[in-house]
N, C-alpha and C positions, 0 to 999 in steps of 0.2 A: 925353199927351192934349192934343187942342188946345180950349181953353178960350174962342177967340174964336169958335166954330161955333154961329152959333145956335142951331141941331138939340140943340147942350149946357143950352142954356138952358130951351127948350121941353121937355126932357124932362124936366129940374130941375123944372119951374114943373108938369108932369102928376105929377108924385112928390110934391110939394105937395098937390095938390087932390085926388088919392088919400089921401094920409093924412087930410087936415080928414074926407072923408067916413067914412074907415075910425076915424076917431077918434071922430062922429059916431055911428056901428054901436056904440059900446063907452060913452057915454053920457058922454062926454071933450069940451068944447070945440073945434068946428071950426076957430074960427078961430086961437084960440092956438096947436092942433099945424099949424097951417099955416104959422105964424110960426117956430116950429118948425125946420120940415122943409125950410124955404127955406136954413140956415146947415148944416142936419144932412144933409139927403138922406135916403139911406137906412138912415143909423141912427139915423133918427125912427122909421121903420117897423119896423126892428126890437125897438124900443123898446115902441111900441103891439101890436107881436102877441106879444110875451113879457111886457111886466112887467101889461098889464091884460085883465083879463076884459071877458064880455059884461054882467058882474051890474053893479046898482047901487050 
């Protein structure tokens, strides 16, 4: 995978602000799972739609 392609980045950074909101939906800190998800990717996400509910 080539790592210097922006389009890497930009997607990175949309997988980010997907989670803050999807974490957001679940009553979780936006900004922290977006802090998150910026070293995680996508096993932040996988993270927030298995380990937490919608409840409070």
């Amino acid at each position: 995978m080539d790592y210097s392609n922006p389009e890497y980045f930009v997607g990175w950074g949309t997988l980010a602000l997907i989670n803050a909101g999807l974490a957001q939906s679940k009553n979780r800190s936006g900004l922290i799972w977006f802090l998150i998800s910026l070293p995680l990717g996508p096993f932040a996400t996988l993270l927030l739609v298995t380990l937490f509910s919608g409840r409070a």
